[in-house]
mmCIF file as Biopython writes it, N, C-alpha, C and O atoms, coordinates in Angstrom:
data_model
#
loop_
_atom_site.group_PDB
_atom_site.id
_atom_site.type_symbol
_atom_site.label_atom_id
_atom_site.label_alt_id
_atom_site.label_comp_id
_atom_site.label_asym_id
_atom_site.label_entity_id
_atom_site.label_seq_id
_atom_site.pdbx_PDB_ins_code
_atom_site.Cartn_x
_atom_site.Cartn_y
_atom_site.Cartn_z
_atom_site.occupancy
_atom_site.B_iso_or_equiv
_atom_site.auth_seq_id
_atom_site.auth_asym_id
_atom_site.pdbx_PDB_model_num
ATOM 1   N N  . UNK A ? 1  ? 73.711 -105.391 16.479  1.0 0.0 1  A 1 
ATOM 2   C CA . UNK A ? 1  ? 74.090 -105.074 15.122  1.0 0.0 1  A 1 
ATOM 3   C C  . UNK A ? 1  ? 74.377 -103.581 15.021  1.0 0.0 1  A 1 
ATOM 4   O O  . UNK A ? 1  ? 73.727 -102.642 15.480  1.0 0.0 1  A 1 
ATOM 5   N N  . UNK A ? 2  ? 75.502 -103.584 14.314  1.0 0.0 2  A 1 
ATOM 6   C CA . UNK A ? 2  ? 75.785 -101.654 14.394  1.0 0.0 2  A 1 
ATOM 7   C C  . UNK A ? 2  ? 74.813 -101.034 13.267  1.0 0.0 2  A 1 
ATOM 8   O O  . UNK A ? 2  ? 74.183 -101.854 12.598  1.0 0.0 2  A 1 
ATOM 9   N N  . UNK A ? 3  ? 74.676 -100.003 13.062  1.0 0.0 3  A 1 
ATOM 10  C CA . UNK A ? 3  ? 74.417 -99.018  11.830  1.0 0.0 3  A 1 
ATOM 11  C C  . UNK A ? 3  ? 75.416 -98.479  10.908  1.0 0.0 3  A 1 
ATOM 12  O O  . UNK A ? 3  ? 76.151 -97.502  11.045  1.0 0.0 3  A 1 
ATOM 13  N N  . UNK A ? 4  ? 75.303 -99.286  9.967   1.0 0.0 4  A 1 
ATOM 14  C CA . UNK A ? 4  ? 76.418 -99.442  8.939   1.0 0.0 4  A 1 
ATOM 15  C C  . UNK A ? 4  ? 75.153 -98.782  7.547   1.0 0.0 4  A 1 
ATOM 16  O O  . UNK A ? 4  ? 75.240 -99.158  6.378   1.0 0.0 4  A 1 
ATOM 17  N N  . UNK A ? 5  ? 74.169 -97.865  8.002   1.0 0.0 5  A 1 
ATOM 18  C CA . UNK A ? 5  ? 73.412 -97.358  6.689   1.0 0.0 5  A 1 
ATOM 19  C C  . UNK A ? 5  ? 74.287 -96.000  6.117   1.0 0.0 5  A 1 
ATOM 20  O O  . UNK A ? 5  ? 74.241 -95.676  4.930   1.0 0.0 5  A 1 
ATOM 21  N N  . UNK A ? 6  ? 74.941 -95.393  6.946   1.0 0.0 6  A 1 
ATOM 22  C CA . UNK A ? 6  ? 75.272 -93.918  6.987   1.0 0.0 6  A 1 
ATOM 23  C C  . UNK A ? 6  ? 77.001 -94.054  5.730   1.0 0.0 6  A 1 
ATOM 24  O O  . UNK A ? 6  ? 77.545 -93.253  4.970   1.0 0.0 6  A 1 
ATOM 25  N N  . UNK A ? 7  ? 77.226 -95.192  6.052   1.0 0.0 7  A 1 
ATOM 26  C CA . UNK A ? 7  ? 78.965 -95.449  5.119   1.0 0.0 7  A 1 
ATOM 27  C C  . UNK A ? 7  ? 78.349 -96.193  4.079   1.0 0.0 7  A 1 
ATOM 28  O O  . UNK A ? 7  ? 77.488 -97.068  3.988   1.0 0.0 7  A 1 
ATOM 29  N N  . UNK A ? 8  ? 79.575 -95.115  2.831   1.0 0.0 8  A 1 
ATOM 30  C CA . UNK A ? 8  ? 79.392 -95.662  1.367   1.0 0.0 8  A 1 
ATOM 31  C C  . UNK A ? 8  ? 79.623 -97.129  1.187   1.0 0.0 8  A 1 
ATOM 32  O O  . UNK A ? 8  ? 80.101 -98.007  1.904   1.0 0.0 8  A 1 
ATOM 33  N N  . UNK A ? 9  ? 79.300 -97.105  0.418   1.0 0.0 9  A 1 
ATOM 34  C CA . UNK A ? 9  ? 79.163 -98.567  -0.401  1.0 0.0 9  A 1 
ATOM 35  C C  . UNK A ? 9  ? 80.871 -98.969  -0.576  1.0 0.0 9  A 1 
ATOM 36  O O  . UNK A ? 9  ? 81.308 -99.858  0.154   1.0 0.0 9  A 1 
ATOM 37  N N  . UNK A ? 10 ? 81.426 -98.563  -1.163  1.0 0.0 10 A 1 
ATOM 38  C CA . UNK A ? 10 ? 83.228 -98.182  -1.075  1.0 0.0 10 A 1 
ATOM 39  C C  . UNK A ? 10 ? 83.660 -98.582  0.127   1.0 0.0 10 A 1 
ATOM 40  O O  . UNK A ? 10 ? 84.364 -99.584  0.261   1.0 0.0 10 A 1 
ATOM 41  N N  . UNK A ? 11 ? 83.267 -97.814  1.132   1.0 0.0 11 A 1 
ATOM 42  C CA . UNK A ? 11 ? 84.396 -98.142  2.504   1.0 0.0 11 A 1 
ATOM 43  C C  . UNK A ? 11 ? 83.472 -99.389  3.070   1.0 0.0 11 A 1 
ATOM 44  O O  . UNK A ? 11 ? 83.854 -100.045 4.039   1.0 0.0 11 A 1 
ATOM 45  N N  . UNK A ? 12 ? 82.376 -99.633  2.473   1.0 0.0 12 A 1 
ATOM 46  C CA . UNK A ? 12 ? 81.626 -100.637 3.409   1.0 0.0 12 A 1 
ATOM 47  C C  . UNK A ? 12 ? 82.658 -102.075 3.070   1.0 0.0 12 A 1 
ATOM 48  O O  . UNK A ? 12 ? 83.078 -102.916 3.865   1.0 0.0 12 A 1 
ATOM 49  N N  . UNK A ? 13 ? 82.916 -101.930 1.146   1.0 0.0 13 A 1 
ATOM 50  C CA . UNK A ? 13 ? 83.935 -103.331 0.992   1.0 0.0 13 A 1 
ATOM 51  C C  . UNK A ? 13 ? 85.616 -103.083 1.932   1.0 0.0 13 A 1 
ATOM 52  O O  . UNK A ? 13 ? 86.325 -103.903 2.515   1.0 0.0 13 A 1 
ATOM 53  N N  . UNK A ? 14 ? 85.712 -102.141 1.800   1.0 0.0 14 A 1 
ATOM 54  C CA . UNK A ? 14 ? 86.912 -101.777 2.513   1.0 0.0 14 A 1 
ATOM 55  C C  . UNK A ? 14 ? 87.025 -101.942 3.860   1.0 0.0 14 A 1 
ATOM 56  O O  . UNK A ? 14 ? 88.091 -101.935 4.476   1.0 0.0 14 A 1 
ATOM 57  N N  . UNK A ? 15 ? 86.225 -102.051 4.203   1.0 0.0 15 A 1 
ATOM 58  C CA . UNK A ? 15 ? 85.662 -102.300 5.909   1.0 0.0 15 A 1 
ATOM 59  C C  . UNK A ? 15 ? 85.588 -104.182 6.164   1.0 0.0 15 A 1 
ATOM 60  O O  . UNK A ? 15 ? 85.936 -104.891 7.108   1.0 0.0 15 A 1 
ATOM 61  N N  . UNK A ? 16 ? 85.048 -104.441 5.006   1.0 0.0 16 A 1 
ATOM 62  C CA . UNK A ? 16 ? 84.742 -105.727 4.801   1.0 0.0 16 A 1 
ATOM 63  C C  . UNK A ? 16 ? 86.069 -106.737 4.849   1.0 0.0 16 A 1 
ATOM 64  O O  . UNK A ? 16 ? 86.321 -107.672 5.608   1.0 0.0 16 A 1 
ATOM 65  N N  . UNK A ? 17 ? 86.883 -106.118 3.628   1.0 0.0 17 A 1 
ATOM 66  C CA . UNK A ? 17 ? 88.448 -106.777 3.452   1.0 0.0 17 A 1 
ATOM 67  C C  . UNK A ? 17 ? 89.429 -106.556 4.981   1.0 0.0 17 A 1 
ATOM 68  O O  . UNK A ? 17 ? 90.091 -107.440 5.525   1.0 0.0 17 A 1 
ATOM 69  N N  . UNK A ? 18 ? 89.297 -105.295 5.385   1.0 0.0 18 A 1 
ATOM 70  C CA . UNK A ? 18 ? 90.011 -104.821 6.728   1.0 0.0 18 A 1 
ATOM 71  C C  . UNK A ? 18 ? 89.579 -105.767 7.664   1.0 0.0 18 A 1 
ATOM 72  O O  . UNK A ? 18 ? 90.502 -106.194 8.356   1.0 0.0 18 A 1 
ATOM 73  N N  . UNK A ? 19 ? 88.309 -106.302 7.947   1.0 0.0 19 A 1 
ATOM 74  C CA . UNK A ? 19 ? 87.925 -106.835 9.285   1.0 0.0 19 A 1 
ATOM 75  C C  . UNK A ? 19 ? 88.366 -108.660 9.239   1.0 0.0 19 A 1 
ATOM 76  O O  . UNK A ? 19 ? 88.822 -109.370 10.135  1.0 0.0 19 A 1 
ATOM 77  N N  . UNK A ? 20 ? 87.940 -109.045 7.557   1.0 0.0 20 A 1 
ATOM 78  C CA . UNK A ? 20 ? 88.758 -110.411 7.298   1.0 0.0 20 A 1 
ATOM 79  C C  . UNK A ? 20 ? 89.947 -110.613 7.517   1.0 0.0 20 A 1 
ATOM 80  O O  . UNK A ? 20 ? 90.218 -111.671 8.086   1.0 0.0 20 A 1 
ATOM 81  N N  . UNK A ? 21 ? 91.262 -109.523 7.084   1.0 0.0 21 A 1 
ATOM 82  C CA . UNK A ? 21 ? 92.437 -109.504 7.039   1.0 0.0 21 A 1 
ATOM 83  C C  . UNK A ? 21 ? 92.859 -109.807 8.605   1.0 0.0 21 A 1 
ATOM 84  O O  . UNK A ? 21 ? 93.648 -110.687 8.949   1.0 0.0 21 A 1 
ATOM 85  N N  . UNK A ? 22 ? 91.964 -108.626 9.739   1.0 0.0 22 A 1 
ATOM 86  C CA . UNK A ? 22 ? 92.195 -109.199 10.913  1.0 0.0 22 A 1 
ATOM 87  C C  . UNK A ? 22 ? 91.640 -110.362 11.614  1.0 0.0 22 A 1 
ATOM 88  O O  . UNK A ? 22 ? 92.180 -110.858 12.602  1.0 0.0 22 A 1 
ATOM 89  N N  . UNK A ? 23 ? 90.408 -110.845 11.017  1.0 0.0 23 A 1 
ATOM 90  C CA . UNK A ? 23 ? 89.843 -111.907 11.736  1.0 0.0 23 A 1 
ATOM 91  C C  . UNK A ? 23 ? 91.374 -113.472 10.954  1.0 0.0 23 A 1 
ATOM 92  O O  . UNK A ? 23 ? 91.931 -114.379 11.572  1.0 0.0 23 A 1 
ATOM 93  N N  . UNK A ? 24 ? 91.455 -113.174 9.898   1.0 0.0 24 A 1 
ATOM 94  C CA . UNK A ? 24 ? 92.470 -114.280 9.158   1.0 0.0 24 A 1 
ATOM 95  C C  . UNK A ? 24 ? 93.877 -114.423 10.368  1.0 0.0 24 A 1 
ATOM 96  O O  . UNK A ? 24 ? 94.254 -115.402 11.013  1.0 0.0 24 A 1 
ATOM 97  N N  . UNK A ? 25 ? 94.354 -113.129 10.323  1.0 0.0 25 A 1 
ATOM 98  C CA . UNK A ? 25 ? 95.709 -112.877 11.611  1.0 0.0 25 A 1 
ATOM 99  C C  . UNK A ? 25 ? 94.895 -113.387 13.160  1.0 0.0 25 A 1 
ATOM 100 O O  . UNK A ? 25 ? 95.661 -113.394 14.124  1.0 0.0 25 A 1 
ATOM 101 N N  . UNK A ? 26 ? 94.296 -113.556 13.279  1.0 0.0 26 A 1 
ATOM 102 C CA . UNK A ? 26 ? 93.514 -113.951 14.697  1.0 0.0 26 A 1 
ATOM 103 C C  . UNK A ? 26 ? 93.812 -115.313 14.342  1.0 0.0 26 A 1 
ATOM 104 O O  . UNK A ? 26 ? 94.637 -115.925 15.020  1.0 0.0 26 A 1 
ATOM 105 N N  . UNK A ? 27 ? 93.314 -115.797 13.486  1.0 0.0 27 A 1 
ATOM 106 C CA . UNK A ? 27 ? 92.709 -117.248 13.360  1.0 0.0 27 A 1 
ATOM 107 C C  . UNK A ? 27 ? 94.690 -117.862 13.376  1.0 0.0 27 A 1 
ATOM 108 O O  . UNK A ? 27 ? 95.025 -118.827 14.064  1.0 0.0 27 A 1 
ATOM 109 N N  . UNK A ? 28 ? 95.396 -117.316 12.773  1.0 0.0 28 A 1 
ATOM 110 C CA . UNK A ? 28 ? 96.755 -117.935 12.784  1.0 0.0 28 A 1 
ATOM 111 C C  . UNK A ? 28 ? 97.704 -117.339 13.933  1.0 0.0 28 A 1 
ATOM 112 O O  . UNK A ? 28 ? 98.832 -117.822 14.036  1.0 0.0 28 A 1 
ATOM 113 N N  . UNK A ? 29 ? 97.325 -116.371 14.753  1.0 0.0 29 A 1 
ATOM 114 C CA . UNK A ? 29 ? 98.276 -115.862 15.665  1.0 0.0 29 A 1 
ATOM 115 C C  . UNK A ? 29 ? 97.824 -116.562 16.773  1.0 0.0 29 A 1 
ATOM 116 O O  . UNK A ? 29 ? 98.708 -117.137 17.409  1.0 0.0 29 A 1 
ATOM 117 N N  . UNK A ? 30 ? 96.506 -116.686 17.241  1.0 0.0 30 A 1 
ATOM 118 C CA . UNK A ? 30 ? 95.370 -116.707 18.229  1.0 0.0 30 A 1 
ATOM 119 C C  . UNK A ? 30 ? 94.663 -115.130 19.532  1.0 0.0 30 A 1 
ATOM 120 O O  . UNK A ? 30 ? 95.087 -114.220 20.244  1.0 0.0 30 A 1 
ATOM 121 N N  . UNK A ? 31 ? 94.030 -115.450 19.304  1.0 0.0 31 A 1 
ATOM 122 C CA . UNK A ? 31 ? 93.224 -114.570 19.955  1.0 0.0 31 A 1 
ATOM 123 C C  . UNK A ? 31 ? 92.420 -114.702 21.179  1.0 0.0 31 A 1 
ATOM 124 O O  . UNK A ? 31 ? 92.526 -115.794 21.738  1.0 0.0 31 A 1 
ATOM 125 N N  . UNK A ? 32 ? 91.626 -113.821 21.732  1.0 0.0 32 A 1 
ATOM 126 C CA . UNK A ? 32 ? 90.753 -114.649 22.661  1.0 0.0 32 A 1 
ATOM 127 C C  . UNK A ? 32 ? 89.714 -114.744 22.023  1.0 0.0 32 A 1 
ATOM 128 O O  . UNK A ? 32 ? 89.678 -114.202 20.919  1.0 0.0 32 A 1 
ATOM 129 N N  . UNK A ? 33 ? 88.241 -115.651 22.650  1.0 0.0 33 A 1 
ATOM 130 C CA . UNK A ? 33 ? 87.663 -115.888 22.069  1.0 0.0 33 A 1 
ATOM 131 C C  . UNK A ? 33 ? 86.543 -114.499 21.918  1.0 0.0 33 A 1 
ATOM 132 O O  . UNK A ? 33 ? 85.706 -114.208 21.064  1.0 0.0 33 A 1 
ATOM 133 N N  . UNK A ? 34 ? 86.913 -113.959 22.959  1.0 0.0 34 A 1 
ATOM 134 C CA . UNK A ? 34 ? 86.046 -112.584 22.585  1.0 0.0 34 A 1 
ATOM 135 C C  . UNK A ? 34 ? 86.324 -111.694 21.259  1.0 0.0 34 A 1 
ATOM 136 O O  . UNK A ? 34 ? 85.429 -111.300 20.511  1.0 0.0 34 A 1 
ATOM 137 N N  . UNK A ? 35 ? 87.946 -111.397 21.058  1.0 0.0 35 A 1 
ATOM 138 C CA . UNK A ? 35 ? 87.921 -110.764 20.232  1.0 0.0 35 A 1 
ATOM 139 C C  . UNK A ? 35 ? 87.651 -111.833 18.851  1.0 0.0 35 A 1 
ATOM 140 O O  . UNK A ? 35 ? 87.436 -111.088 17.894  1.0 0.0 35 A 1 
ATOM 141 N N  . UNK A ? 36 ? 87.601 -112.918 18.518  1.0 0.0 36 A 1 
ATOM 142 C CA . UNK A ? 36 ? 87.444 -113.588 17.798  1.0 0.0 36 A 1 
ATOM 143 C C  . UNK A ? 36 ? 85.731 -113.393 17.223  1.0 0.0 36 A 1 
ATOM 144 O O  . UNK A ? 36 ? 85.452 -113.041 16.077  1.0 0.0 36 A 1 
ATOM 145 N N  . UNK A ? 37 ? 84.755 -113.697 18.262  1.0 0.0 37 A 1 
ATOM 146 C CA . UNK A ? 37 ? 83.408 -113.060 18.063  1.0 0.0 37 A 1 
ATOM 147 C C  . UNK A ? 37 ? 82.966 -111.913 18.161  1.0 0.0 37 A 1 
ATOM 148 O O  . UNK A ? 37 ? 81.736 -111.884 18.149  1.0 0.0 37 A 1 
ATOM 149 N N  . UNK A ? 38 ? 83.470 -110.920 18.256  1.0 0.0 38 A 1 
ATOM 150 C CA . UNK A ? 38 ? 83.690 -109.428 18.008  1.0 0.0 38 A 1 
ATOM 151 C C  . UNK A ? 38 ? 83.831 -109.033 16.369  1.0 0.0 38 A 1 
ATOM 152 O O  . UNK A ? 38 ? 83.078 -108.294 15.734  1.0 0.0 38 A 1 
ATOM 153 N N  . UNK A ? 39 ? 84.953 -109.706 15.908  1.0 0.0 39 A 1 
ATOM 154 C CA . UNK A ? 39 ? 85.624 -109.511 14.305  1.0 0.0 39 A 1 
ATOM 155 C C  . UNK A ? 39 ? 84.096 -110.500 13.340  1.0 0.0 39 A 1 
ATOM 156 O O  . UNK A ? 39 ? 83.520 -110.260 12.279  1.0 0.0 39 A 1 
ATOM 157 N N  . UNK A ? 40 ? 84.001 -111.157 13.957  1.0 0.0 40 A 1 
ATOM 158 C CA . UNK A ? 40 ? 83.303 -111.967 13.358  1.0 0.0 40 A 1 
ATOM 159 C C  . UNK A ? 40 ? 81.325 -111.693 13.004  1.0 0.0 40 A 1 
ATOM 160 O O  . UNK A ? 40 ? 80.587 -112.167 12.140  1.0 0.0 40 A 1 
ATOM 161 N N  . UNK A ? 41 ? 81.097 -110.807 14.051  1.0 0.0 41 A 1 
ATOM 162 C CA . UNK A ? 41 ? 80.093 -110.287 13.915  1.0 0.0 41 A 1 
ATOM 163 C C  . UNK A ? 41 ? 79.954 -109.211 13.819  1.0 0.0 41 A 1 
ATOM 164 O O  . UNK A ? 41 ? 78.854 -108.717 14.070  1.0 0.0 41 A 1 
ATOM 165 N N  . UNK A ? 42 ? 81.379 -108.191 13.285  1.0 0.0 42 A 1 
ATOM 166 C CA . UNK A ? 42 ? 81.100 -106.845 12.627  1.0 0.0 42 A 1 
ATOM 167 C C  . UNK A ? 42 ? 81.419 -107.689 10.987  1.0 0.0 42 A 1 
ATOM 168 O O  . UNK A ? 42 ? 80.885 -107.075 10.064  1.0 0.0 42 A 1 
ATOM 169 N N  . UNK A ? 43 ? 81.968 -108.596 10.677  1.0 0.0 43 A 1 
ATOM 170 C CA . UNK A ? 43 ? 82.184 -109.246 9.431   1.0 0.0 43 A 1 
ATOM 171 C C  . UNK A ? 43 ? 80.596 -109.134 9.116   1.0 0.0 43 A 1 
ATOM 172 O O  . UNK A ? 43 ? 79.988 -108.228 8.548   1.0 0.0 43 A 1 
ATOM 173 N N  . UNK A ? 44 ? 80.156 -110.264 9.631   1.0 0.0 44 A 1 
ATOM 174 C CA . UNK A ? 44 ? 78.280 -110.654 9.411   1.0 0.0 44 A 1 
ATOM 175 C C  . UNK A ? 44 ? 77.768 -109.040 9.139   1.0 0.0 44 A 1 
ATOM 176 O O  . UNK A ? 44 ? 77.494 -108.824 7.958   1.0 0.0 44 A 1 
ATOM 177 N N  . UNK A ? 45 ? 77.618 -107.995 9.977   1.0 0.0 45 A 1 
ATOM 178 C CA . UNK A ? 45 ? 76.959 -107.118 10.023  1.0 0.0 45 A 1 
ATOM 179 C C  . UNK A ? 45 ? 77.272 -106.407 8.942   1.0 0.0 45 A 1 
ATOM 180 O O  . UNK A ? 45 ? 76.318 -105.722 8.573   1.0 0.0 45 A 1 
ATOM 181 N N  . UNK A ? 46 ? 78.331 -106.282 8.216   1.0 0.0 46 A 1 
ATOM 182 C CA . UNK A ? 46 ? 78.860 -105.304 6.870   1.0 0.0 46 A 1 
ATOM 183 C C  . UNK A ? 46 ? 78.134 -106.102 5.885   1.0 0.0 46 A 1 
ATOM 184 O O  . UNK A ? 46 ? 77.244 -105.573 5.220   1.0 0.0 46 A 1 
ATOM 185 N N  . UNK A ? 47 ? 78.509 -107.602 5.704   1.0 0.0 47 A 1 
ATOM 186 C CA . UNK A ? 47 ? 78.059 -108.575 4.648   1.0 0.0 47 A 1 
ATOM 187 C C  . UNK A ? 47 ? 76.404 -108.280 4.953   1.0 0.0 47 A 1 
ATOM 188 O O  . UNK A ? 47 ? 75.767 -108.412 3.907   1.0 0.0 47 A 1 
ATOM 189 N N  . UNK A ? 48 ? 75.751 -108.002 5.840   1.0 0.0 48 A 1 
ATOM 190 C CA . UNK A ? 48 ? 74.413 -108.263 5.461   1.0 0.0 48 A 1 
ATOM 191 C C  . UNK A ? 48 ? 73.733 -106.696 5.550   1.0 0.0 48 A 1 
ATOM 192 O O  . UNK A ? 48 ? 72.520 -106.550 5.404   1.0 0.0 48 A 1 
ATOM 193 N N  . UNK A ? 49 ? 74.595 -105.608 5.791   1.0 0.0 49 A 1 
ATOM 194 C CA . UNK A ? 49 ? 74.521 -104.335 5.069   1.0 0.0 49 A 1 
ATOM 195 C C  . UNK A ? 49 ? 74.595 -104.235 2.930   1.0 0.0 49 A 1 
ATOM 196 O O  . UNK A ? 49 ? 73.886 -103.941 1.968   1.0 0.0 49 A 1 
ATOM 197 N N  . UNK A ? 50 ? 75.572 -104.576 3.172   1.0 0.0 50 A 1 
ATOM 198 C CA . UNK A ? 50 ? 75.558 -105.187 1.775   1.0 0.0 50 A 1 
ATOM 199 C C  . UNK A ? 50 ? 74.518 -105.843 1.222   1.0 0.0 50 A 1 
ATOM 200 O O  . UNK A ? 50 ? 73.778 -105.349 0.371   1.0 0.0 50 A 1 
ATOM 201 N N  . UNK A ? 51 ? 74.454 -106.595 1.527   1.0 0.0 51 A 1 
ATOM 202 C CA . UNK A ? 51 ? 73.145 -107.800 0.578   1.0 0.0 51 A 1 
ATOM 203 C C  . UNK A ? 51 ? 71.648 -106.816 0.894   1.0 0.0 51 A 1 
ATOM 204 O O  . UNK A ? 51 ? 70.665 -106.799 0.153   1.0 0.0 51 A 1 
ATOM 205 N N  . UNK A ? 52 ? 71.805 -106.051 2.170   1.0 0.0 52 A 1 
ATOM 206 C CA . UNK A ? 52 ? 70.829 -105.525 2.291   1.0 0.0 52 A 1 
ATOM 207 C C  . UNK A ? 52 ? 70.249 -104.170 0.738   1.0 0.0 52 A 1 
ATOM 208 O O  . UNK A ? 52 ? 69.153 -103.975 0.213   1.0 0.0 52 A 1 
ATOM 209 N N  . UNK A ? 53 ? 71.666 -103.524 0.503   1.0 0.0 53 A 1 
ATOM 210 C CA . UNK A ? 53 ? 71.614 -102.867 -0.176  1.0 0.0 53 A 1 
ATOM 211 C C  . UNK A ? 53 ? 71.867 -103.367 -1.658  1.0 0.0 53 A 1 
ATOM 212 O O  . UNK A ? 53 ? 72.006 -102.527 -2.547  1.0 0.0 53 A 1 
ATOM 213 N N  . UNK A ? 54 ? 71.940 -105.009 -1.997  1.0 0.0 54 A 1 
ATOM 214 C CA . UNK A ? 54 ? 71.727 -105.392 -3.704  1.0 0.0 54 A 1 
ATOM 215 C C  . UNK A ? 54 ? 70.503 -105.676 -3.458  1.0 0.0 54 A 1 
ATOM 216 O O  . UNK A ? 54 ? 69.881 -105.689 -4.521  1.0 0.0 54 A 1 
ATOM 217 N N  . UNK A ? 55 ? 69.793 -105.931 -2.497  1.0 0.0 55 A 1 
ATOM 218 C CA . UNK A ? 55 ? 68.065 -106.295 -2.325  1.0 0.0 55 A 1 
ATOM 219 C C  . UNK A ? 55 ? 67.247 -105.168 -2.773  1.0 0.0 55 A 1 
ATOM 220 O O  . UNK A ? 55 ? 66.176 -105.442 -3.314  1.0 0.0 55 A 1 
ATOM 221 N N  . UNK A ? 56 ? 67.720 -103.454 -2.574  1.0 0.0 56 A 1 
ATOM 222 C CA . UNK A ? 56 ? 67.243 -102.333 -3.057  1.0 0.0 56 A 1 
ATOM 223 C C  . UNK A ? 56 ? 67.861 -102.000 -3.529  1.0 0.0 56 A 1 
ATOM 224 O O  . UNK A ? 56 ? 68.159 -100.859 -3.174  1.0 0.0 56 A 1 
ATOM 225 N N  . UNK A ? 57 ? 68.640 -102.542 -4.695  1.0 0.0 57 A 1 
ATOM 226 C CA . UNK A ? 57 ? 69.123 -102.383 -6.014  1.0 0.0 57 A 1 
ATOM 227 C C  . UNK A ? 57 ? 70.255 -101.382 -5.801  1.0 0.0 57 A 1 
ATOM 228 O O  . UNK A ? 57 ? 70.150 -100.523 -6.676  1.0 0.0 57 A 1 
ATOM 229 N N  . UNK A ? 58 ? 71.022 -101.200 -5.210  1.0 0.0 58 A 1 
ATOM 230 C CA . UNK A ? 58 ? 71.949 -100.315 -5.213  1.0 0.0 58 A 1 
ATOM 231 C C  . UNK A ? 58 ? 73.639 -101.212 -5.265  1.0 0.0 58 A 1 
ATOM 232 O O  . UNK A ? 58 ? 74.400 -101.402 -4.317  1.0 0.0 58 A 1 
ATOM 233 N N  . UNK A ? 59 ? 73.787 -101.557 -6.484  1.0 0.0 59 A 1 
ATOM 234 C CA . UNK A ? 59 ? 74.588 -102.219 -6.636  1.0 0.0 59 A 1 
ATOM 235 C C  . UNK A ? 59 ? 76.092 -101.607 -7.443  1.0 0.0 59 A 1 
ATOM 236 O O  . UNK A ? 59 ? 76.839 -102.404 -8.009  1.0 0.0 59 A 1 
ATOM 237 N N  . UNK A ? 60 ? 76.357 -100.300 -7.405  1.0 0.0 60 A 1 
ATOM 238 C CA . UNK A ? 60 ? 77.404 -99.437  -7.496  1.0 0.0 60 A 1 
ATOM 239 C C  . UNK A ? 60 ? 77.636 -98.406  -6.847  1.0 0.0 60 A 1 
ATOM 240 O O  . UNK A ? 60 ? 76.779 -97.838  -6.170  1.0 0.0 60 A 1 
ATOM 241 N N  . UNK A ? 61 ? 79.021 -97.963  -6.985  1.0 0.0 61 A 1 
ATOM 242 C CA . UNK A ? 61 ? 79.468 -96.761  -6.259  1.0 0.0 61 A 1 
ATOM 243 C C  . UNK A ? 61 ? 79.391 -95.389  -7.069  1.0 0.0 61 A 1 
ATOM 244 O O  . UNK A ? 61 ? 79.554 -95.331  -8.288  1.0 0.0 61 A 1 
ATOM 245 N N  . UNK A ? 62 ? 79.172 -94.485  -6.395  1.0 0.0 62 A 1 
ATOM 246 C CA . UNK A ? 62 ? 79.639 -93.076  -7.344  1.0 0.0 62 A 1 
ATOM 247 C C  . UNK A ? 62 ? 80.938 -92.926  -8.197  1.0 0.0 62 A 1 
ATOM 248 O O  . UNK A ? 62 ? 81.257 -92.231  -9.162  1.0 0.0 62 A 1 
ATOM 249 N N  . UNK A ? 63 ? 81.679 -94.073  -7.270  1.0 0.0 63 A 1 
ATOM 250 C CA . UNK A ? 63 ? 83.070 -94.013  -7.718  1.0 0.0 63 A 1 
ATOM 251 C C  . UNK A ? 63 ? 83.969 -95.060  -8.666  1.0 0.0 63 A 1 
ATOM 252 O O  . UNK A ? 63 ? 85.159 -95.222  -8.934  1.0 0.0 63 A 1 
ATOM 253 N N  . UNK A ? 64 ? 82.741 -95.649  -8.999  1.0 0.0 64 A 1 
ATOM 254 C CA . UNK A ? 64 ? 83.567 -97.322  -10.119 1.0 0.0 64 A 1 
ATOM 255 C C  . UNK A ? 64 ? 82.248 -97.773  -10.328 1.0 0.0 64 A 1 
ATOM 256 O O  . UNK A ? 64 ? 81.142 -97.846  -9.793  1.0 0.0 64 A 1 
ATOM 257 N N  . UNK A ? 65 ? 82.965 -98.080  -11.498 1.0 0.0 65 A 1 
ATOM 258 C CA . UNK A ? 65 ? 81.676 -98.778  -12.385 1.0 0.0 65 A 1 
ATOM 259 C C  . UNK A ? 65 ? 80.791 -99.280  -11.885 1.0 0.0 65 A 1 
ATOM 260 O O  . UNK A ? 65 ? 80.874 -99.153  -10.664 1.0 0.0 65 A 1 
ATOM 261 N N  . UNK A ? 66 ? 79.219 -100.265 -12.455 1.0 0.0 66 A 1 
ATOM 262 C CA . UNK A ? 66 ? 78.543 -101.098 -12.019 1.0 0.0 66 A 1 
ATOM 263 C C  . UNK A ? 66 ? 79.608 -102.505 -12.096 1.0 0.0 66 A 1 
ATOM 264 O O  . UNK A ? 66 ? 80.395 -103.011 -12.895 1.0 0.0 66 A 1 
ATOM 265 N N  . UNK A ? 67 ? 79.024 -102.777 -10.603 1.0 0.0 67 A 1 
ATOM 266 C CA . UNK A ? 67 ? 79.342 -103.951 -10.723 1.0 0.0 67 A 1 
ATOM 267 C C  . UNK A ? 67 ? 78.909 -105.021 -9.570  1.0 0.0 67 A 1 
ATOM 268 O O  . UNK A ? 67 ? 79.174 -105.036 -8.368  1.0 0.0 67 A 1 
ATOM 269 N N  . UNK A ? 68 ? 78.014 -106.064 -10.521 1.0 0.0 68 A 1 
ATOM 270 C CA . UNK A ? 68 ? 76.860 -107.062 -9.805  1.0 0.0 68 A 1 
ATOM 271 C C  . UNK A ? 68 ? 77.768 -107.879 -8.257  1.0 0.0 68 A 1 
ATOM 272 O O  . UNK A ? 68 ? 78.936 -108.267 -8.228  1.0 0.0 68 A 1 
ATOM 273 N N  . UNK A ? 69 ? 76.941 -107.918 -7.352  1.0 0.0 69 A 1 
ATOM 274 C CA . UNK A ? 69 ? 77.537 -108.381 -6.232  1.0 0.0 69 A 1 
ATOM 275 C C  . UNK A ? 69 ? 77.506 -110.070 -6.142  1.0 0.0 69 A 1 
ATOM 276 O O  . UNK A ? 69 ? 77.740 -110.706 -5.114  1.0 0.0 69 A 1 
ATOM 277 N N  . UNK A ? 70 ? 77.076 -110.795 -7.795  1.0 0.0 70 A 1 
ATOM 278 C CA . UNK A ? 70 ? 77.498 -112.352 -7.401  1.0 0.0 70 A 1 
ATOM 279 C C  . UNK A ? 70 ? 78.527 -112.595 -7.340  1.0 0.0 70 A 1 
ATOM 280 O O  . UNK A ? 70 ? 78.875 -113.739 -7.050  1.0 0.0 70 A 1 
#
């Protein structure tokens, strides 16, 4: 699992959308299966950076409103 504590909350969704967008182009171009579980478990690792951080209540950015992560 990487260390994803040090990046904002901001680039963490941005990181999040970026790594789907390529895991989505994998899934329809094809890939190998490495890079396929590569994309897929920096996906997991952002998403549960995240949840990690609505668990200690930090559920906005400096930079946009509150806004709840259901």
């Amino acid at each position: 699992m990487e260390d994803l504590s040090h990046i904002k909350l901001s680039d963490l969704f941005d990181m999040l959308a970026e790594y789907t967008d390529r895991y989505m182009k994998m899934l329809s171009d094809g890939a190998s299966r490495e890079d396929f579980d590569n994309c897929r478990e920096m996906i997991i690792d952002i998403q549960t950076e995240i949840q990690s951080r609505q668990a200690h209540g930090e559920n906005s950015t400096a930079d946009s409103e509150n806004i709840p992560f259901n």
